[in-house]
N, C-alpha and C positions, 0 to 999 in steps of 0.2 A: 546534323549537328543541332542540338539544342539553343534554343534562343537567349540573346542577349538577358541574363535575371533582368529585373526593372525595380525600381520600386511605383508603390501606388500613387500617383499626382492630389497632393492635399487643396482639399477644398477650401474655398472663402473659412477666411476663421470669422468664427460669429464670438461679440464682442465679452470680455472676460467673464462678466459676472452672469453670466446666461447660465444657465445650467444645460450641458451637453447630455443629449440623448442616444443610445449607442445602441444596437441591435446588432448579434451574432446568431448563425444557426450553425449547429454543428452535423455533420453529415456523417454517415456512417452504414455500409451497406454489409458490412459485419456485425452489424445488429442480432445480438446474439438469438435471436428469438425469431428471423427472416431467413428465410428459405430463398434458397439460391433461385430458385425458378422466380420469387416475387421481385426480383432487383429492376428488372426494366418496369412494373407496375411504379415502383416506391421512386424511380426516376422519374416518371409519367406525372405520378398523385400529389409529388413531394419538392421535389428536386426544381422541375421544369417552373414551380410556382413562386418557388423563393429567389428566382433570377426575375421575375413578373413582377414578384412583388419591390422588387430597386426601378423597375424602370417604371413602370404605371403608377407609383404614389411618390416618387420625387423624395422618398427618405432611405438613405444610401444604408445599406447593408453590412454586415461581413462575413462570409462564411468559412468554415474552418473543416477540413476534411485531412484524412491519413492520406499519405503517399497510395495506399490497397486500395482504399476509395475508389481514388481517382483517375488510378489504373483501370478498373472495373467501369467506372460510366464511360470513359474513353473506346474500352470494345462493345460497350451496347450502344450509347449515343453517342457517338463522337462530335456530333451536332451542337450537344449540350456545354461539351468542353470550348466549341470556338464562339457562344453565343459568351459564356463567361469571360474569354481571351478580350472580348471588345467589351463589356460592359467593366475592366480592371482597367482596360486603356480610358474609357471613359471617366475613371472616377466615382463611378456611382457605387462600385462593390468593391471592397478590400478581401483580400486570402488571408485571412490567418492561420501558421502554420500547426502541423502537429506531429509526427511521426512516421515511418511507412505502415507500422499496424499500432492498432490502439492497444497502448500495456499499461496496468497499472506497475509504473516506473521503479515505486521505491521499493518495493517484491524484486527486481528483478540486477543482477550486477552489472556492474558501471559501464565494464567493457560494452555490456550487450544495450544497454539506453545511448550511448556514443554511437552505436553503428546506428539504432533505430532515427534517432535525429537526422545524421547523413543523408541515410538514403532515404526518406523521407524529401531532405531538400535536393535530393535529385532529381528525385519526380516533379517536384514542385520546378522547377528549370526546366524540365524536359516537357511538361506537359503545356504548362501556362508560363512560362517562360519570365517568373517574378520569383523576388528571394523574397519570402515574407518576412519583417519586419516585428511583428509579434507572434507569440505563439500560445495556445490555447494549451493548458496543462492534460496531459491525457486523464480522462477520467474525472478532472480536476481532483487527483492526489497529488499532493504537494509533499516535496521535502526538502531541508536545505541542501542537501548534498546534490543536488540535480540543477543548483542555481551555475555551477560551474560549465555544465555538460550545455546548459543554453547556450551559454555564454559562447563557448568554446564552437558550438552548431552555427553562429552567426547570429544568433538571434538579438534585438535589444530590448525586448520587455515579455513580461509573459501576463496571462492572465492567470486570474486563482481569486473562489471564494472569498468573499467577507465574511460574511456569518459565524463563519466555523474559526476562522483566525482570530477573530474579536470577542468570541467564547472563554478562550483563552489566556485574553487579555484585557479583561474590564475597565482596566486604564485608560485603556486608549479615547481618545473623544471620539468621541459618534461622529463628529465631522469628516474622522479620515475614512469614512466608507465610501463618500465623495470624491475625495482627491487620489489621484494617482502617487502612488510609495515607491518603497525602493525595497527589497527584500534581501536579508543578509543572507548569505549560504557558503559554506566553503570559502572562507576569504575573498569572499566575493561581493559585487550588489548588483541586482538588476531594475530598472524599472519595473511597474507591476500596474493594471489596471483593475480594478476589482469586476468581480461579476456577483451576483448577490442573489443567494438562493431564493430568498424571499421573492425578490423580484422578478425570478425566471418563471419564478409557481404561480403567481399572481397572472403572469403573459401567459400561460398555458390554461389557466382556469378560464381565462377571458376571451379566449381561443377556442377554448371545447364547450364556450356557452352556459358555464356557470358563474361568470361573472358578467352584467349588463358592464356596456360603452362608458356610459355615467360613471356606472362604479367603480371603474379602471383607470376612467382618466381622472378621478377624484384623489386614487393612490399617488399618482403619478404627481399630480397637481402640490399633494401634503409636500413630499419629496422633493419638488422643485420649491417649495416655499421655505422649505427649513435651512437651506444653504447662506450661513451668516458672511461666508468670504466667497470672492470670485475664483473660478475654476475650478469648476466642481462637473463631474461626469456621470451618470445614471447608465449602467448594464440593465435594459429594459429585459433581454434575454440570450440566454448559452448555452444553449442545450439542444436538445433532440429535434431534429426535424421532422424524421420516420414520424411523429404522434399527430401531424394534423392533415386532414382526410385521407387518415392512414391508420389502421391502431396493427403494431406489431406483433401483440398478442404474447405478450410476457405475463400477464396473471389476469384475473376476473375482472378485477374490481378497476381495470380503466374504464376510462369515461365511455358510453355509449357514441359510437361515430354518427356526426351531424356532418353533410352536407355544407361547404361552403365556408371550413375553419378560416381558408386562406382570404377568404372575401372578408370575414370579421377583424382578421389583423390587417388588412389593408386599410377599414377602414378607420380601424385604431391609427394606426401610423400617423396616415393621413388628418386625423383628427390633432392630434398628437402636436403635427407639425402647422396646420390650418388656426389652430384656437394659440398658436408660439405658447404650448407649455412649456418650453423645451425645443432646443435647436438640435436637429439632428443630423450627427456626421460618426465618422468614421473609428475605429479604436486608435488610429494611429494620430488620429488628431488628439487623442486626451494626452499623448505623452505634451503635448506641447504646453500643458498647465504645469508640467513639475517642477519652475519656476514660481507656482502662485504662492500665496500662503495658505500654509496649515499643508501643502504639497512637497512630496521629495524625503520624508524623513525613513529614516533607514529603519525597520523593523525585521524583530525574529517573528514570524508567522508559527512556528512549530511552539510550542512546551511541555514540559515532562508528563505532564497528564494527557495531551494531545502531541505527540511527536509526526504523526502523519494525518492532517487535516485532509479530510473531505468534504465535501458537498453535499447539500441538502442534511436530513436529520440524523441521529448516530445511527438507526438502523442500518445507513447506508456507511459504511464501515472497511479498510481495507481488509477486514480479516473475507470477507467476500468475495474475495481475489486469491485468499493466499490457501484458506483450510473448510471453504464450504464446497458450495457448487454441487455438478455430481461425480466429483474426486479431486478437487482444487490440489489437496498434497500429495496425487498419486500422478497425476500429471507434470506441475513442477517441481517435481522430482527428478519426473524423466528427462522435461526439458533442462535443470540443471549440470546430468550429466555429458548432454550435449553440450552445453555451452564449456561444460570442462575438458571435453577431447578437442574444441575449436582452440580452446584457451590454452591448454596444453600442447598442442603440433603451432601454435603462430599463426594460425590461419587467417590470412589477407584475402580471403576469394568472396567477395561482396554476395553472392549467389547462396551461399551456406548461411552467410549471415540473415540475410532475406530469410530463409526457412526458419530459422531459426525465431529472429521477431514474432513472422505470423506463427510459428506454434505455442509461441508466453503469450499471444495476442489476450486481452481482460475477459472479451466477450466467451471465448470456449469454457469461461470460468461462470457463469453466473445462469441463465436463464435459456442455455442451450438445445434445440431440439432436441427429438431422438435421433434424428437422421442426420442432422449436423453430429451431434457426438460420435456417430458409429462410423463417419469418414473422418472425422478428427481422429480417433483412435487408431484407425487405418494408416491413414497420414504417418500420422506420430510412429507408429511400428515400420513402417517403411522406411521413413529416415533414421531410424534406428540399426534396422538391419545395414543400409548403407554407409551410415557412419561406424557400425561395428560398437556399438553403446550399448553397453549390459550392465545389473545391478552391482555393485562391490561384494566381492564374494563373503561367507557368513564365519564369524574369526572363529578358532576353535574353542573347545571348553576346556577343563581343567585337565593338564596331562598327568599329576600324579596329586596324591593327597600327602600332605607336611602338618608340621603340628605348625598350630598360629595360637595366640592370647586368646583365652575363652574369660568370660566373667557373667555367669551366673550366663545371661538373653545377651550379652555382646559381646561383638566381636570386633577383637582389634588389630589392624593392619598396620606394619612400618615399612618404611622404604627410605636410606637417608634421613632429611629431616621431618619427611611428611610422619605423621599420626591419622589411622583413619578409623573410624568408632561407629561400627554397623549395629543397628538395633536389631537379633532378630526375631523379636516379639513381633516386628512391623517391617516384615518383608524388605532385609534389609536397606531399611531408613536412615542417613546418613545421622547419628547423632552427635558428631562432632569430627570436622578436620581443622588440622595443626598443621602448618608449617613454621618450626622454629628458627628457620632461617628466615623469616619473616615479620613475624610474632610470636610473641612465647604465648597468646592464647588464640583461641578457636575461632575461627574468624565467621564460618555458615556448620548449620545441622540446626537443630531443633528446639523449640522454644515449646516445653510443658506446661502446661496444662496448669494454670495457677498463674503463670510468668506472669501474666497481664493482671491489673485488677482490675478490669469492670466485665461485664458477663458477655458484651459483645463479642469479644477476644477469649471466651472460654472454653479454649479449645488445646490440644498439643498442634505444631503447625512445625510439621517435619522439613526433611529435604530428602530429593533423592528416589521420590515414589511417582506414582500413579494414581489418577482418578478420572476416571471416566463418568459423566450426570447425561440421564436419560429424559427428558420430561415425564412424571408420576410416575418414577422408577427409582428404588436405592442405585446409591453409587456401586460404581464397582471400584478396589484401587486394588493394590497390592499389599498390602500392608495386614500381609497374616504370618502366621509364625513360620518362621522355615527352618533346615537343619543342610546350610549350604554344602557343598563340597568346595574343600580350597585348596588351593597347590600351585604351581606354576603354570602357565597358559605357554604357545607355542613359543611366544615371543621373548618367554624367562619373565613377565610379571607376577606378579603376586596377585591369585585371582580368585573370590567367590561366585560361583553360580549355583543358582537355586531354579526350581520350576516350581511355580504360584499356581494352582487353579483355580479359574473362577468362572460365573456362569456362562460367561462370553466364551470361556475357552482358555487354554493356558496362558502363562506369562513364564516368558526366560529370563530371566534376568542375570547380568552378572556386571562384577563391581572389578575391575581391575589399575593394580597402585603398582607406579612403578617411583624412583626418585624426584622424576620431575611432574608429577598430577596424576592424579585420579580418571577412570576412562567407566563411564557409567551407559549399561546399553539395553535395551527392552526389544524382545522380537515376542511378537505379540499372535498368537497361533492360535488364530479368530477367522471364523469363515466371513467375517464383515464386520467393518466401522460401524458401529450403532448409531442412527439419529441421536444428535445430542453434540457436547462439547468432550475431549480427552488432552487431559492437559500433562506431562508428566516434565520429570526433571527437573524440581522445583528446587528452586535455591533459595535459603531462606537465612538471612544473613543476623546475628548474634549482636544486639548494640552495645555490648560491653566492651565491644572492640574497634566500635568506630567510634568518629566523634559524628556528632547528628549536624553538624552546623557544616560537614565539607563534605556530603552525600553526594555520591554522583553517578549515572549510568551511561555507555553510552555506546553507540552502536555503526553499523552503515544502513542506509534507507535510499540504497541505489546510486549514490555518487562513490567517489573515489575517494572521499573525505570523511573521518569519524564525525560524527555529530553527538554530539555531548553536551547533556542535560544536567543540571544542578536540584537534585532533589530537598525541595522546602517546600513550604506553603502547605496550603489544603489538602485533606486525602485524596487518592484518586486510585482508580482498582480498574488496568485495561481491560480487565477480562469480564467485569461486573456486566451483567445481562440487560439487555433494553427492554426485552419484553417478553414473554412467555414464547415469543419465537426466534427471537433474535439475541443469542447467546453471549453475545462478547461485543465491544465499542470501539476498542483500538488496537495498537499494536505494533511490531517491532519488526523489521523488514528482514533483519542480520543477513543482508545480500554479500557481506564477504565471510559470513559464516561466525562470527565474534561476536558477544555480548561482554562487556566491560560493566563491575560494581563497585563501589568502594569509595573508600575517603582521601585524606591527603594524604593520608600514611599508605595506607593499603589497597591493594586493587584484586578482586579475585575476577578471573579470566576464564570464560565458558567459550570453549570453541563446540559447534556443531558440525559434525560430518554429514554434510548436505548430499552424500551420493545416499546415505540409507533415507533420509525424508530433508525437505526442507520447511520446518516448521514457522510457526509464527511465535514471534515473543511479547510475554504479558508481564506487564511491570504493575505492583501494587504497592501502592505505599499508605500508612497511617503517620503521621506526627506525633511527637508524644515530648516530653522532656526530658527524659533517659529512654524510657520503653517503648522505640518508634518498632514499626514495621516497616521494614523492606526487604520484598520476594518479587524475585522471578521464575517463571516458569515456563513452557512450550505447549502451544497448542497442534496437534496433530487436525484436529480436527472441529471445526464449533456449526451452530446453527443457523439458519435465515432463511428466507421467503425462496433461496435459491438452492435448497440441498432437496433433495429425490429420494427420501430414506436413507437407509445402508449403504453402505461404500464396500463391495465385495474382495473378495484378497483371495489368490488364486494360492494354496498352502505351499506351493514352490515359491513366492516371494511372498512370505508373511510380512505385515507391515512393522517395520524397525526404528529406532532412535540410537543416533549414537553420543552422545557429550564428551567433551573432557575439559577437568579442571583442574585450573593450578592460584596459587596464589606468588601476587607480586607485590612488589615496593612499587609505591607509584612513584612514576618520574614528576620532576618539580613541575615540568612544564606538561601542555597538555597531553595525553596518554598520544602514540604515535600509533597510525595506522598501520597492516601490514602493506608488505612491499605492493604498488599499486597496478592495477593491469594494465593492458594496454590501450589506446585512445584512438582508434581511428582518426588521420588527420581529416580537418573537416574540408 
């Protein structure tokens, strides 16, 4: 029987106006880039030191590991597990929690982040015999819709960057980087302790010897000086343990391994705490400032230019997780349709749900060996065959040909009150839908070439297509002339399809209207994803029809709750590139498969059928005074330090998209979620 949870016994509080020093290491032997055979080494090099370093330099600790973790040193050192069991009785180290496998959260649906939390704090009971108290954001991606699923896990505060929250909010005073907050989410708030990229990088340069002692504690020292109120806290560091006298071998360009990292932060600590820049204790001691002032005020962390913050700089990005790697959207795809046979039969069997975490686990996504990958795919086709998980089968094409509206290059579809206005100059390009039960005018299709006046904007900026960008490569889209066939499809819709060729290889496309929405689908008959970004299914919404002042998007990003953004202020374009290799900056999680646009009046409704791919969404917006821009579109695929060329496609499952849209009246109150899944009780 698993041991009484505890919590951790708080140390002497040091007196208000001090400024608290905090140090976390986060563990992780899923380390995408560690070979199963090195795990008892990175135990040895790694692990065995950061419990060394609580008890030999007198400055208390926290470490934060997954449920998988801490399975895994348990059947290599078990040793390891009961020297921690007494230095958590002692006070000197705090647990902070995290998950049973690390996922990046708002990628993945609600149901499936409610089991991960669980059983996550089962192990954590069962092993160390402590309910953690805070909880370290996996990955540190943040969204609000996951403030509910803490909550509900047991948890009372989480951690989550500054940097990238305060990006987004230039308002805020610099002083709350100090103090402990509260963060809104789901009709919710939770405490929140900052951790602060700058300040993890600055501990890791100082660690791997490219920062002198001097120069470190000189940082530290600015930091503790600028605090004008008392009860202010310093995230000295949060992040990766695996990097000192360790290097994991995820790209060239880490530091050169020096000998004796753990000796240099001991004797930072130590200094740290020696010269009182800074008192140093525990995370759970900073919740006890949220009485101070300038502490406790409720804040949105997320906004519509940034909807899922991360950590460190934009390079490092959720689309990293959702559409790189080496097949990020050939994989979560797969896992999707698993979680949809779980999700569909009821399934309460904790054991499936387990497989299911470790195979959305972040790391198979980012900087994976060969050998890892080729037992992950293993894996993954295993549990496939047992769970009996196959692609959605391929719908048919047109079963007979009908007259429809021709006009010179368009073609026009009705159905009830929809109107739907195909360009086929440009493979058909959606140039205008109607619903007059709605509005009497066009609410998304195409803004020509001229519409904008300055030359930035001098372009036609369609809906409804494809583009594929290569690095020193033309595009490819779709957007050539065709001469579709159209008739009725199995279903009795009213349907065009057309086949596009292009150098990649064909495109199928076909466009099907029935009364209630538009069903838009691209099966792409391509021996391989090209390095680069493929974005398609752009929606590109009409401002003659909105009012610009009640814009608004809005989505799921892994809770149970719509999270809805108010589009105003400054441009911002998720998709807009960081660098010559890193394609895209943010982006849209649509973990219940919904993307929501529109105004007070209007809402146009993109549902994704997440069994053919589960893409990432890219919202762009320009401001303007009548002639704003607002497009969304779907990324299959983008760039970064973590893709391996081509993404291969075996031509029995060519890579597909499938959309469908409809337009609605918005409800007065905020836009309703669909029906919610279910929640593991915690």
């Amino acid at each position: 029987m698993a041991a009484e949870p505890r919590t951790v016994p708080l140390r002497s509080a040091a007196p208000a106006q001090t400024l608290r020093l905090l140090c976390l290491f986060h563990l992780n032997l899923a380390f995408s880039s560690l070979e199963e055979e090195s795990h008892a080494e990175v135990i040895r090099r790694c692990y065995h030191p950061a419990l060394e370093l609580a008890r030999d330099t007198g400055f208390p600790i926290a470490l934060e590991a997954t449920g998988w973790t801490l399975r895994r040193i348990a059947q290599l050192d078990p040793g390891w597990i009961e020297l921690l069991r007494e230095l958590l009785a002692e006070g000197s180290v705090e647990f902070v929690g995290s998950a049973h496998a690390q996922c990046a959260a708002p990628l993945l649906p609600a149901e499936v982040n409610a089991w991960n939390l669980r059983l996550g704090r089962e192990i954590y009971r069962e092993l160390l015999g402590v309910a953690p108290r805070i909880a370290l954001v996996c990955e540190q991606v943040y969204s609000p819709g996951l403030v509910p699923l803490y909550l509900q896990a047991g948890y009372e505060a989480l951690i989550v960057d500054w940097d990238n929250a305060w990006r987004s909010h230039p308002r805020w005073p610099a002083e709350h980087r100090l103090h402990p907050q509260r963060a809104l989410g789901g009709g919710s708030a939770i405490p929140i302790v900052w951790s602060k990229s700058i300040a993890f990088q600055k501990f890791q340069r100082f660690a791997h010897g490219e920062l002198s002692l001097e120069s470190y504690l000189d940082y530290v020292r600015k930091v503790a000086a600028a605090p004008a109120a008392p009860g202010c806290a310093l995230m000295l560091y949060a992040n990766d343990v695996e990097i000192f006298d360790h290097r994991p071998g995820r790209f060239l360009a880490e530091p050169p391994l020096r000998e004796g990292e753990w000796q240099r932060m001991a004797a930072g600590l130590s200094a740290l705490r020696e010269q009182q820049i800074g008192v140093p204790a525990l995370p759970s001691e900073a919740l006890d400032l949220l009485d101070c002032p300038g502490a406790g005020r409720e804040l949105e962390l997320e906004a519509p230019d940034q909807p899922i913050p991360v950590k460190k700089q934009d390079k490092y990005n959720v689309s990293r997780w959702a559409v790189s790697g080496r097949d990020d959207i050939g994989i979560n795809t797969r896992c999707w349709r698993l979680y949809e046979r779980l999700h569909r039969e009821g399934c309460a069997d904790p054991e499936r749900w387990r497989q299911l975490c470790e195979l959305w686990a972040s790391d198979f996504r980012t900087h994976i060996t060969q050998a890892r990958w080729d037992a992950y795919l293993a894996r993954l086709a295993a549990v496939e065959r047992e769970w009996r998980s196959s692609p959605p089968r391929v719908l048919e094409h047109v079963a007979e040909t009908e007259s429809v509206s021709h006009d010179g290059d368009a073609l026009e579809l009705r159905a009830g009150a929809l109107t739907l206005r195909l360009n086929l100059r440009r493979g058909m390009a959606i140039a205008a839908l109607t619903d007059t039960g709605v509005c009497q005018r066009p609410l998304l299709g195409t803004l020509e070439h001229g519409y904008f006046p300055t030359i930035e904007l001098g372009a036609d900026f369609y809906s409804g297509h494809l583009v594929q960008e290569s690095p020193l490569a033309h595009k490819i889209t779709d957007l050539e002339r065709v001469r579709p066939a159209v008739g009725r499809d199995a279903q009795g819709r009213l349907c065009a399809w057309a086949r596009i060729a292009t150098e990649l290889g064909p495109i199928e496309k076909a466009v099907r209207l029935d009364p209630a929405g538009v069903e838009l689908e691209w099966v792409l008959r391509w021996p391989e994803l090209p390095l680069g970004s493929l974005r398609l299914g752009h929606i590109t919404l009409l401002p003659e029809a909105f009012q610009a002042r009640t814009l608004w998007y809005a989505t799921h990003n892994g809770g149970f709750e719509l999270e809805r953004h108010r589009v105003a202020g400054p441009a911002f374009d998720h998709g807009a590139a960081v660098s010559a290799l890193v394609s895209c900056r943010q982006g849209l999680g649509l973990t219940e498969g919904v993307v929501l646009l529109g105004d007070a009046l209007h809402t146009i409704r993109v549902e994704v059928d997440r069994a053919c791919a589960r893409p990432l969404g890219l919202i762009g917006w320009i401001p303007g005074r009548e002639r704003w821009f607002l497009r969304l579109c779907f990324a299959l695929t983008e760039s970064d330090e973590t893709r391996r060329g081509g993404i291969a496609r075996d031509p029995a499952q060519p890579q597909r998209l499938r959309l469908r849209l409809c337009i609605e009246h918005t409800p007065r109150a905020a836009p309703a979620p669909p029906p919610a899944a279910r929640s593991p009780s915690a």
